[in-house]
Structures are given as C-alpha cells and as structure tokens.
N, C-alpha and C positions, 0 to 999 in steps of 0.2 A: 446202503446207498445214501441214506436218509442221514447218515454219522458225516460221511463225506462232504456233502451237501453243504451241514455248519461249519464246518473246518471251512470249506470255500470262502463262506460267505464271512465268517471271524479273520481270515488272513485278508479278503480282501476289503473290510472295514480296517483291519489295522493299517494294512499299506494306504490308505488312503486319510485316515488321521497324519502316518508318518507325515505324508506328501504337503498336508496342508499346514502342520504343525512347525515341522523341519524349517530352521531360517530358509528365506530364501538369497541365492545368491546374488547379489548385487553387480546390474551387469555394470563395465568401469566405464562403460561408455556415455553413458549417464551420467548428470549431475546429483549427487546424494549428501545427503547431510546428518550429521552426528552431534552433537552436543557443543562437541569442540571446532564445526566448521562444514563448510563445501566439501568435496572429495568430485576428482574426476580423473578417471585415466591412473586412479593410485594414487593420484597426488593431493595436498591442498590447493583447494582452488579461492579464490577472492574472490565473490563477483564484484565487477565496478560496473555500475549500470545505467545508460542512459534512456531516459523517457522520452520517445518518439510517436508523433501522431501522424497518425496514417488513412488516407482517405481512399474513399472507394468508389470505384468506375463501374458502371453498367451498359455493354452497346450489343444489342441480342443476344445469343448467347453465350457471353463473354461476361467475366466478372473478373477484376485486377487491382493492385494496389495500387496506390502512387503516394509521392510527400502530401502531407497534409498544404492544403493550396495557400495557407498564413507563410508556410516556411521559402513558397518558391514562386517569385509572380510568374513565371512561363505556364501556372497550373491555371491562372485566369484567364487562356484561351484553350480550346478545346485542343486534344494531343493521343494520338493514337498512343494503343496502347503498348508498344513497345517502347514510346517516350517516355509514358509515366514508369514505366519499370525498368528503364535505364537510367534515369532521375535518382529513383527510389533503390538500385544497386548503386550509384555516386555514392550517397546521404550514407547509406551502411558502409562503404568505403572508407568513408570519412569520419565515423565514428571509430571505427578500429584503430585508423591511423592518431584518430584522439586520446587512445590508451584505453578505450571502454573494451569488457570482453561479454558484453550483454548487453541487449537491448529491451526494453520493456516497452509493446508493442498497443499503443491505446487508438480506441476507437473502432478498425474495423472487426475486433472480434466480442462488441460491445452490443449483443439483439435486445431492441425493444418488444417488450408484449402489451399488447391491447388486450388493456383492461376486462374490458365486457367478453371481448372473445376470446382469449389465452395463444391467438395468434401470433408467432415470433416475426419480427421484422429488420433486416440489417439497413443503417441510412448507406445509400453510396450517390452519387453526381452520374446526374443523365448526362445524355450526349449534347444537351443545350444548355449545359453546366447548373441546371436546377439541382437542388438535394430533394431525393428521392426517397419512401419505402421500397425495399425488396420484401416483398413477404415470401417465409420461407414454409412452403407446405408441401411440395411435391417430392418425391425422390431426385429430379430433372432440376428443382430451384438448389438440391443441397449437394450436387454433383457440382455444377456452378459454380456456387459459392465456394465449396473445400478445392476446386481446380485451384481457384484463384489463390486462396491461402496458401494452397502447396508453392505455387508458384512463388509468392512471398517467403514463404519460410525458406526456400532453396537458396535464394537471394542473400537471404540473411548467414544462411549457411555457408555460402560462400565465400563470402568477407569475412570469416573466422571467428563467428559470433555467436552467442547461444542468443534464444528468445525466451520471455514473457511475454505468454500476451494475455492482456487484461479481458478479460468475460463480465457477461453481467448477468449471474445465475440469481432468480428471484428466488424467497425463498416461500413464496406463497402461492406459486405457480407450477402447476405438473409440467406443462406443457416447455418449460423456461432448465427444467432438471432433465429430462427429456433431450433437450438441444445438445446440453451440454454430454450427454453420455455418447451424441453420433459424433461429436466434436469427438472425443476421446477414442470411438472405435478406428475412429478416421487417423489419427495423428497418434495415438498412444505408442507408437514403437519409434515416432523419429526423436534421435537420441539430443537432436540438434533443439529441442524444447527442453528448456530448464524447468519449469513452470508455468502453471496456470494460476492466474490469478483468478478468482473466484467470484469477489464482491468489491469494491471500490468503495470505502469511505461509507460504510452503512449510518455512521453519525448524519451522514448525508442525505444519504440516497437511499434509506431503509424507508418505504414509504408507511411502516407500520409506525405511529405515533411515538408507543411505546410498548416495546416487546419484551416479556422476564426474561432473566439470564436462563434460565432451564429449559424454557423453549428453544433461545437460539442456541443452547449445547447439545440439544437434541440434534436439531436442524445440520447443525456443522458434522458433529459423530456420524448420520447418516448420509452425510453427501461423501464425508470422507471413505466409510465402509465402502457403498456402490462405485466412489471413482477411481480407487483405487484395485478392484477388480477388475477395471477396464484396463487399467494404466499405473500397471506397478511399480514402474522405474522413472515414475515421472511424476516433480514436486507440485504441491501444491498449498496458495497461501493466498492470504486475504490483505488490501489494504490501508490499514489503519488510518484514522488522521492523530493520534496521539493519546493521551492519556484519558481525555474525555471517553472515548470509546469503556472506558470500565463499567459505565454505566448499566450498560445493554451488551455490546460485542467485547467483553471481558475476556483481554488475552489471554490469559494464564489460563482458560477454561475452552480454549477453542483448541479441537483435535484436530491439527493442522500441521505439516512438515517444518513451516517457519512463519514468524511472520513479518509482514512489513508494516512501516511507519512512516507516516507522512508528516515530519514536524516543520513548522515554519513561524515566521518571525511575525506573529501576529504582533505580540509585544515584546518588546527590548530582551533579548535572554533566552528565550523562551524557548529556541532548539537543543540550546545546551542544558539547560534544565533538565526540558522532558527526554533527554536521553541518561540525563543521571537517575530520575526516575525508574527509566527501563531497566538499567542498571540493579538500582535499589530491589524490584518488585519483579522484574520477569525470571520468568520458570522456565523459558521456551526459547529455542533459537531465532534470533532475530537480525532483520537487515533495516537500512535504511531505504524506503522504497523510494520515497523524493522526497528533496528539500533543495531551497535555493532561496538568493534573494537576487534581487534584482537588481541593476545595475548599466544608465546609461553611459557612462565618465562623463556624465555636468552634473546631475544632483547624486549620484552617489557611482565613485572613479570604481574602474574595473580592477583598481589594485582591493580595495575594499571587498569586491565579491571575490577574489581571489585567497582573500586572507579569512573569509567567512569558510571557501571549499577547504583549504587547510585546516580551521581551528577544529570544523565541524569532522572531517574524515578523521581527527588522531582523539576526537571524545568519542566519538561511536567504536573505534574501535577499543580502546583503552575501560571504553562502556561494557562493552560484550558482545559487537554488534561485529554479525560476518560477511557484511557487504555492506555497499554503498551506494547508492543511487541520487542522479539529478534531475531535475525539472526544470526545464528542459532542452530541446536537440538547439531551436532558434528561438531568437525573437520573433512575437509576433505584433501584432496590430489591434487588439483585442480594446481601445481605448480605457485600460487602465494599466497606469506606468508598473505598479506591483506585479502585475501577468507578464505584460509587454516586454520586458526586460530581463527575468531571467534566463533568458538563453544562454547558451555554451558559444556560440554562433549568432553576430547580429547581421540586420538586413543588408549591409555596404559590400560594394565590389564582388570576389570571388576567390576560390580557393581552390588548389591543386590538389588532389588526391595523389598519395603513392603511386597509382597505376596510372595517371598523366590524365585524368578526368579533373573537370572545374565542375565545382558545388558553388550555387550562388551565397556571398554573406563572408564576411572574414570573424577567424577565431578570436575568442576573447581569450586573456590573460589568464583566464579559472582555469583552463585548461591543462597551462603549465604547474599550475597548481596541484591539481588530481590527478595527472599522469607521474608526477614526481613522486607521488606521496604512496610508501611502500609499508607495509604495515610490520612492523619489528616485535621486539617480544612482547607482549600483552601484560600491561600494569593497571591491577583494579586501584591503586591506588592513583593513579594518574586520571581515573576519572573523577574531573573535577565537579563539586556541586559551587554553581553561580552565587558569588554574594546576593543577589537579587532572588534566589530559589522560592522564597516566601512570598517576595512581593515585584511580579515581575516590570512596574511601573513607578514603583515608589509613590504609587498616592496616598495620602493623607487626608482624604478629604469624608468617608467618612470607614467605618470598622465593624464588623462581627467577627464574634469572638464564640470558643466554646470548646467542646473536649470529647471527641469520637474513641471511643469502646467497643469491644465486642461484648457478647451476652452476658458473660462470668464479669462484666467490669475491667478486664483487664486493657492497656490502651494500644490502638493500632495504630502506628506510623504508616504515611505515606499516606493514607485514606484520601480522595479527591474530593473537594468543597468548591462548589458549585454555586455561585448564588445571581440573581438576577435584580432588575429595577421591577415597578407596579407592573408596568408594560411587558413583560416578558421580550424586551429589546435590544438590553444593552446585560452582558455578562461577565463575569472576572471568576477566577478559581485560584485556590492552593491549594497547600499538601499540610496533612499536622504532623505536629513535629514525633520525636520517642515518644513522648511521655503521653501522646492522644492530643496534645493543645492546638487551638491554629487562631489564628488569625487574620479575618480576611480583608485586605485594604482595597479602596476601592473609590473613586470620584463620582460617584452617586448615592442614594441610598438605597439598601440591599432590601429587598421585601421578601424572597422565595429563595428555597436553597433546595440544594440535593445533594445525597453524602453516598459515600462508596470506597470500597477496596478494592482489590482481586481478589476474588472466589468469596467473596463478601454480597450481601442484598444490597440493592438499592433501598435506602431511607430519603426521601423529601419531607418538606415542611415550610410553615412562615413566621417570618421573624414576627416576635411581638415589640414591635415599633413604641410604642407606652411606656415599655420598660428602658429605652434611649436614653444613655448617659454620657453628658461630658468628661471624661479622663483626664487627669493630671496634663495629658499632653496634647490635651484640648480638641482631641480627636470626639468626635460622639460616637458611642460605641451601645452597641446591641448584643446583648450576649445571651445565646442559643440553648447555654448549659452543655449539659453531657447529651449525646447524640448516643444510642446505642447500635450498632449496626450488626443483625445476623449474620452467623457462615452459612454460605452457602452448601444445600446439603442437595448433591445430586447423587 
C-alpha cells in the first residue's frame, strides 16, 4: 500500500510541475507582446494611444465616471449620472473615430494613501461639485467603486477601444499592493484591458529621495511575480519620463511586459534624441506612453504640432518603439500655455461623432497627422540621432568635461551625465560618446553631477571648480577626469 501511495504522490507532483512549467497558452483575445510587437486576435496590433483624464462622481451609493470637467464646461454644473456617462461614451466615440485604438485611462484609477495610516483613498466630485476623499476600507466602499469602473470600462469597450488605466501602486505601502491585487481579482479576465500601468513617473512621484537600483528591482520582480498570478493575460508596465529615470527606475532592469516613455520638448530636440537613445540602449519592448507639444496657431500654428506627431510617430517607430501615444484628449485651462495646448481637441465650438453625437471642442490638424501615419517596414537605420544629441541647446556659456568607464577601464557609451548649479535648481544632462568622452554644455556653472548606464550603479560627485580652465574656444571648462561606474550585480 505504502509502494502505491509514493507512485500517487511522485505522478501527482510530476503532473503538477508539468501544469506549471508547460507554456501557457496565450488566450488571442488579449493583448500580448513579444519582442517583435503587440499581437491580438493572431494578428499584429499597433497600439495608437490617447491619454484621457477622467473624473469621478460620488452621489450615495453610486460611484461613475465622467470627462475630466477641464475637457467639458457642461461638467461645472452638477449632471446626473447618466449625463456624465453619456458625455464620457461621446469622448470615446470620438476618440476612435480619431484613428486611436487605446485609451490610456488617468486619474480615477489613481488611490492616494495616508501616510500615517496606510489608508487608500480615490478623489471623485461631490454632489456640490467639491473634490472629495473616498476612503476605500469596507467591502460596500470597493463594490462601489469596481461598479463604477465596470461601468467605465464597458463604455470604453464599446467604442472599439482597448484601456490603460494608470494606478498609483506605492512601493512602500502594504496596504497600496494590496488594492492593487482586488483591482486585479476584479477585472483580471476582461480581455478589453490592455494594461495596467503601475507607477507614473517615479522621477517624480517616488516619494523616496533616493532609492538603489536593487531595491527597486526587487520591488518591481515582486509586484510582477504576485500580479501576474492574478492576471495572466493581462499587460503590465510602468511610466517613464525618459532617460533620466536610469538613475533609480533603470529600464533595462525592470521586470515588466513593456515599457512606456514620457519624452517632451523640454529642450529643443530633445524627443527625438531620447528615442534614439531608447534605440541605442533598450533591451525591453517599448511604446511611446505620451508626448506632445503644444500648440495654439498664434504662437506656435497647429501645422507645426502636426509635423512634430508625424516626425515623432516615424522615429519611435524606425527607433524600436510598438506604439504610440498622446498627451492629450483636449485642451485644457491649466494657466500654462505648454499644458494648456497640447490637446488633440481644442475648447471652440463642437464636433459630430460617427454615431450623430456632438463632443464639445473641434479637432486639431495633429489628428490627420497620426491617423494617416501607418507604420511600413522597420529601418534601424532610419533612426535618426539629432545633430544637437550632445548639446540639446547649444550653449556655450560654460562646460564639464570627462570620460565614464566601467571597472576594467573599459569606455561606456551612452552613460547619462547629469549635472546641476550650487542650488540644486537649475539642470542640463548628455550622453558620452564610444570612446567614454562627454561633454557637458550648459549656461551656468555646473557644481554637482551624477553618472549612470543601464544595469550600471549610480556614481555622483562635485566638480572641483579651482581646477576651471578657459579653452582655446573660450569656453571655461571643468574637467571631472575619468568617472568609473560599477555593473550592476543583481
């Protein structure tokens, strides 16, 4: 009996390795990604993806979406809620009929935690148009809230659209990991979620000072292990604001299905750059999560933001990049013209929807732009690196200089140089060149730096300003020497 018993118990640990071991088979209904791309339904998919903010209503126990109230004045009077959610099926109406086939869903799946207590809290708009906490603690607060999402997400389903929606998982918080796995027990099987975004701009929004790379490769390995045994057919990615992120949320190190990158025109070039970058240095599949620039036609014509969605969709892609995304759905009000303005959609008049709905706000010219633009055979050599890659301003005014290595001496290309004024106020960065060299230009004078790769340590330090020399080209120049920077050993 006793012989039998182990037989049982060895076939049935085998069948149960096979079970867990055996690929699993990818359902097509799903969005899924490979090296080479999207796949859905069998096929290649593009995503094209528009960033839309989404506000949230509370009237007893009722919880819904609506347009974010920038995008629609009829949102600053109070609107039952079958207005806000015939609004907010318009907006996705309109979005499809704009050639997007994704939506990347910001704000209401974005919970804050209090500090002191590790309580989660979603903001939505009371019934006296105050913004409000919901705090989420009861089974009755999270039945609620996932109605309302459902209800959103069908909406969006509707209109022929897949979702992102952005999360805001802390990474120092039980209680914030936790949200996120009922989020997933909840929604893990509708096929109509492409992705969860995870984290937003940790350059940002990481409220930890400064966190080592091994920590947050731990952190990410582990969200990724637990969320995806909730949710195995469904993506998930974090993101980025650009290159700077190497520092601490170092791509090429995060265990994650793809990721996104937030590049913008802070300085002249500078999108097109950091996707030749991407290009150069990533290991990982990547999209474009948003970029845009702004665009009233007085101080800069909508042919201009038109010719920026074109130049930028055929380098991300010719980069290595499997989607595209904008920022954002309208213009808003925000009193600065750089936010204000990059909409898809500005605040005038109104627009017809395929199904005979009016969206308040008529289309911009970008439109035709990224609905046009179809992605053809993929040439790494058509990814162009910017004359200006080095120095995205061309100043002159003053330079450090020096030569980044790994530990054997040998020189690293691309490595990111970082440096700042006395004040930790004002900053500029490059890349070094093959040979380890860089050069960093800059209309101030640089006192502090910090150096980096991918899957490299972060190195900091400060210039010694004594050792300031004027150059042949009259430049004053600081030079740092050779910087050596560790691999990173996880």
């Amino acid at each position: 009996m006793r012989k039998y018993l182990i037989i049982f118990l060895l076939t049935a640990a085998a069948a149960a390795t096979v079970y867990f071991l055996w690929p699993r088979k990818k359902d097509p209904r799903f969005v899924s990604v490979t090296e080479e791309g999207f796949s859905l339904h069998g096929k290649d998919f593009y995503p094209v993806v528009m960033n839309y903010i989404v506000s949230a209503h509370r009237d007893g126990n009722q919880f819904w979406a609506s347009p974010y109230k920038g995008y629609d004045r009829r949102m600053n009077k109070r609107l039952s809620k079958d207005s806000c959610l015939l609004l907010f099926r318009n907006d996705m109406d309109l979005i499809r009929d704009m050639g997007f086939n994704v939506v990347r869903l910001v704000s209401i799946g974005e919970e804050f935690v209090n500090a002191n207590t590790g309580k989660l809290s979603i903001r939505f708009i009371e019934k006296d148009l105050t913004d409000t906490a919901f705090v989420l603690e009861t089974q009755a607060d999270y039945d609620m809230y996932f109605k309302g999402l459902e209800e959103m997400f069908a909406i969006v389903r509707d209109a022929g659209l897949k979702t992102i929606l952005l999360t805001r998982v802390k990474p120092d918080y039980k209680s914030s990991d936790e949200h996120m796995k009922k989020l997933l027990t909840r929604f893990g099987q509708d096929s109509s979620i492409m992705a969860w975004d995870l984290f937003n701009e940790p350059l940002y929004f990481d409220m930890r000072e400064e966190r080592p790379k091994k920590e947050v490769y731990k952190i990410v390995k582990r969200w990724k292990k637990d969320y995806k045994k909730i949710a195995p057919d469904q993506l998930f990615t974090f993101g980025l604001t650009g290159v700077l992120e190497v520092y601490e949320w170092d791509p090429n190190m995060l265990d994650i299905d793809f990721l996104s990158f937030h590049p913008y025109e802070y300085e002249p070039g500078q999108v097109m750059s950091e996707m030749y970058w991407y290009h150069k240095c990533l290991k990982k599949p990547w999209i474009i999560g948003e970029t845009a620039i702004a665009a009233d036609n007085d101080s800069i014509s909508y042919d201009e933001q038109k010719r920026f969605a074109e130049m930028t969709m055929r380098q991300a892609w010719h980069c290595g990049a499997i989607g595209y995304s904008w920022w954002q759905y309208k213009d808003v009000e925000w009193q600065n013209f750089h936010m204000d303005y990059m909409g898809a959609v500005n605040l005038k008049d109104s627009t017809k929807t395929s199904k005979g709905s009016f969206v308040q706000g008529t289309i911009k010219p970008v439109i035709a732009g990224i609905k046009a633009y179809k992605p053809g055979e993929r040439n790494p050599d058509s990814c162009r690196c910017p004359g200006n890659y080095y120095n995205f301003n061309n100043f002159k005014t003053f330079r450090m200089k020096g030569r980044i290595t790994d530990e054997d001496g040998d020189p690293i290309e691309n490595a990111v140089i970082n440096a700042w004024n006395e004040w930790w106020s004002k900053s500029h960065y490059t890349y070094s060149k093959k040979d380890g060299s860089f050069e960093l230009y800059g209309n101030f004078t640089y006192h502090h730096w910090m150096v980096s790769s991918s899957m490299s340590e972060m190195v900091r330090g400060d210039a010694d300003l004594k050792t300031t020399r004027v150059e042949k080209d009259g430049i004053p120049t600081v030079d740092v020497g050779t910087i050596k920077v560790p691999g990173l050993d996880l």
